[in-house]
C-alpha positions in Angstrom: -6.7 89.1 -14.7 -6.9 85.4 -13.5 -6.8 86.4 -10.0 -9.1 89.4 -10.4 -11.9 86.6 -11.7 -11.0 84.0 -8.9 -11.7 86.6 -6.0 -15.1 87.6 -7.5 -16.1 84.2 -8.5 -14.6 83.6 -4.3 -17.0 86.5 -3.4 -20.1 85.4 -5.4 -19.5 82.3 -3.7 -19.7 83.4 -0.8 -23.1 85.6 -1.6 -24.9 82.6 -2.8 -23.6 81.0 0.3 -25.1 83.4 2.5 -28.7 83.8 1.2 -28.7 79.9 1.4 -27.5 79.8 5.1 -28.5 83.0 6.6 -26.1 82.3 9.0 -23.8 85.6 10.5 -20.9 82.9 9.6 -21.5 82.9 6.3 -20.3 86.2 5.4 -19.1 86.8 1.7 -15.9 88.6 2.6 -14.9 85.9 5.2 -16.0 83.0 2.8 -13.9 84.5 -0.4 -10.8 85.6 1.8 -10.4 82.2 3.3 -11.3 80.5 -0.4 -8.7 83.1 -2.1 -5.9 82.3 0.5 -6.5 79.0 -0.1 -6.2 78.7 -3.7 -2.6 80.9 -2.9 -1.3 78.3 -0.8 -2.0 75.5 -3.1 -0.3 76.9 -5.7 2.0 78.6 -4.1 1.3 81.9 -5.6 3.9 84.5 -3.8 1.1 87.2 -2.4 3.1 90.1 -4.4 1.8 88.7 -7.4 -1.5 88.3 -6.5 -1.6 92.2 -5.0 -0.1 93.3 -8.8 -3.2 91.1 -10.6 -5.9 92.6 -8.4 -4.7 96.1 -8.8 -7.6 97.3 -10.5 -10.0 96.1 -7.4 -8.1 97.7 -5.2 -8.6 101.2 -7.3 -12.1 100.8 -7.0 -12.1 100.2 -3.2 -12.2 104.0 -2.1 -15.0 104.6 -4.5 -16.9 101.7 -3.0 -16.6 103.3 0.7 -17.7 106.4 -0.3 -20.6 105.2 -1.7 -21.8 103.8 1.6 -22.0 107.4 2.8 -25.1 107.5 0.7 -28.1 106.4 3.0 -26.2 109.6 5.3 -27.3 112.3 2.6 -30.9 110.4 2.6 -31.3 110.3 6.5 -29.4 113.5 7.1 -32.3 115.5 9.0 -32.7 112.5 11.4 -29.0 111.9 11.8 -28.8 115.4 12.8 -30.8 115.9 15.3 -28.5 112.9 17.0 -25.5 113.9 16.5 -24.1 114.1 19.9 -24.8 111.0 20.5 -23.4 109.3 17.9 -20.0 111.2 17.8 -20.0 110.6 21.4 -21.2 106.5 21.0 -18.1 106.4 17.6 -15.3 108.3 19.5 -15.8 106.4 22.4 -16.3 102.7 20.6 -13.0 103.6 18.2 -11.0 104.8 21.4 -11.9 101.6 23.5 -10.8 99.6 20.3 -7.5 101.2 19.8 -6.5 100.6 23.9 -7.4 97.2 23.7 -5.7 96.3 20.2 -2.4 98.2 22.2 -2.5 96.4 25.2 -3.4 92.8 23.8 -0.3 93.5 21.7 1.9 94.8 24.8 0.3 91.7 27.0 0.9 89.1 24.0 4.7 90.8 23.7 3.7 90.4 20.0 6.5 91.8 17.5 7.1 96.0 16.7 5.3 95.1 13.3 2.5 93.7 14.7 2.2 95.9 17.4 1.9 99.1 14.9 -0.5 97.3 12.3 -2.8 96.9 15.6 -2.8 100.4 15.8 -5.0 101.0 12.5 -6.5 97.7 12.8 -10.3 99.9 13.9 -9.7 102.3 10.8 -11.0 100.5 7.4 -7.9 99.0 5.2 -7.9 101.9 2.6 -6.9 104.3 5.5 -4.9 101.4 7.5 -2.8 101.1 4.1 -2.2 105.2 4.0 -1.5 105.5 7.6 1.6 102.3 7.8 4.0 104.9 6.3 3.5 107.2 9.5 3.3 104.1 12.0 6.2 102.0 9.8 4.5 99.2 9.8 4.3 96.7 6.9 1.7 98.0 4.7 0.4 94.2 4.1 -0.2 93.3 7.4 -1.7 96.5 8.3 -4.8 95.8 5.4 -4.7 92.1 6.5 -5.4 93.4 10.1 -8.0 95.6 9.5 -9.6 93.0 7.5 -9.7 90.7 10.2 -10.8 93.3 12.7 -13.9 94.3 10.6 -14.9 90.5 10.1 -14.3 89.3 13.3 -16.6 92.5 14.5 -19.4 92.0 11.7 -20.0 88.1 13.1 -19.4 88.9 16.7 -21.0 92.4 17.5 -24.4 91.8 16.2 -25.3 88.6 18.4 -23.2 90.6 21.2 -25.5 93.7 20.7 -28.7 91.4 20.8 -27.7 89.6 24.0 -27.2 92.8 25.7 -30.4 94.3 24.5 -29.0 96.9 22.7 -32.0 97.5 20.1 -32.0 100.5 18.9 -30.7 100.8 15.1 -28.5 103.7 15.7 -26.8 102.3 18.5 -26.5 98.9 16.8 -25.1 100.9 13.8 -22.6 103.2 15.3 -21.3 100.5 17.1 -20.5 98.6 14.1 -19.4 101.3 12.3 -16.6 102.3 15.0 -15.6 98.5 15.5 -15.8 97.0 12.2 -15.9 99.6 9.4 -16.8 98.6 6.0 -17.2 95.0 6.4 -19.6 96.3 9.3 -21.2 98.6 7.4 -22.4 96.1 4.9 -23.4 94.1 8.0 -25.5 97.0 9.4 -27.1 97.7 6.2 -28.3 94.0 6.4 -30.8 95.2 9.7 -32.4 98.3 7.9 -30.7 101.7 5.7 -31.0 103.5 9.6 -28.5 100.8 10.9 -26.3 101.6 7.9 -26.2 105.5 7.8 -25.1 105.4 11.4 -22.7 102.4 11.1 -21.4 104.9 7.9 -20.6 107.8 10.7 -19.1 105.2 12.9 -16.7 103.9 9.9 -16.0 107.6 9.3 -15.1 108.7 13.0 -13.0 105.3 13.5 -10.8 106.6 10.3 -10.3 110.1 11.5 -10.2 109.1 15.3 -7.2 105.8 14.4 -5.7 109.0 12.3 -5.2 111.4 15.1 -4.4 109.0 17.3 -1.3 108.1 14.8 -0.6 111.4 14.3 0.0 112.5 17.5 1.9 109.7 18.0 4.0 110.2 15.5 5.0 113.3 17.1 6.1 112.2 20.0 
């Protein structure tokens, strides 16, 4: 239970943090991951034990994405009458993601572990962790990955999205959604419930899209 209170008392740090700042950088996940890894290192905590401690969190991950499907039920009438585009604008932003994750990896000549954790680094960890059994890679560094991916997306894409003009809060949203997942998610949320529900159908289509992809894959 120790390390179950020091990554929420990380994570509340890192929410104070952010409504003091209001800067994209000071993101609550980002801010209690790097606080938590931290506090690992010093004491040289193996991460095994940590993982075992934290169990319980982890059990109430799934739960927690599913509830971000919520603003979808409230919005579903206007969601609807957009769906093309937003399957097209989340196929499309999940696909580009996957090729470039696979060839930075190829180009880099990064290791066969890496290289299949990169694979389900645009699918959000829950679904990264169930899909390392198909690609073989270590189910560790596939979460960690996906992590990173959704961070790195939640402080980059929105400034991105701005510079390019892109206004609209169902663009902004599926584009998050596809690129970052959950961590985006709670980033779209942040511009308007609109933002959210579509960054939710972008989350969703990355999982099922990184899914097939493996699959398929798999089968060859």
């Amino acid at each position: 239970m120790t390390w179950i209170a020091v990554t929420l008392l990380a994570f509340a740090l890192g929410v104070v943090a952010q409504a003091r700042l209001r800067s994209p950088i000071a993101n609550p996940t980002l801010i209690a991951t790097l606080a938590v890894a931290a506090v690992l290192l010093a004491l040289r905590v193996p991460y095994d034990t940590y993982v075992r401690d934290v169990t319980p969190l982890q059990n109430v991950l799934g739960p927690a994405v599913v509830a971000l499907a919520v603003p979808l039920y409230r919005l579903r009438s206007l969601l609807a009458r957009q769906w093309r585009a937003l399957v097209i604008g989340g196929l499309a932003g999940t696909l580009a993601g996957v090729a470039v994750d696979a060839g930075l990896a190829h180009a880099l000549n990064l290791s066969d572990d890496a290289q299949r954790s990169l694979l389900t680094a645009p699918a959000t960890s829950p679904v990264a962790l169930q899909l390392a059994g198909l690609t073989g890679a270590p189910p560790a560094l596939a979460a960690t990955l996906a992590v990173l991916s959704g961070l790195l997306g939640a402080l980059i894409l929105p400034p991105v999205l701005s510079a390019l003009g892109v206004r609209h809060p169902l663009a902004r949203g599926i584009a998050l959604g596809a690129v970052s997942h959950g961590i985006g998610t709670a980033r779209a949320r942040e511009e308007g419930e609109l933002t959210g529900a579509a960054s939710s159908i972008g989350m969703g289509l990355a999982a099922l899209t990184v899914t097939l992809v493996v699959a398929v894959l798999s089968r060859g």
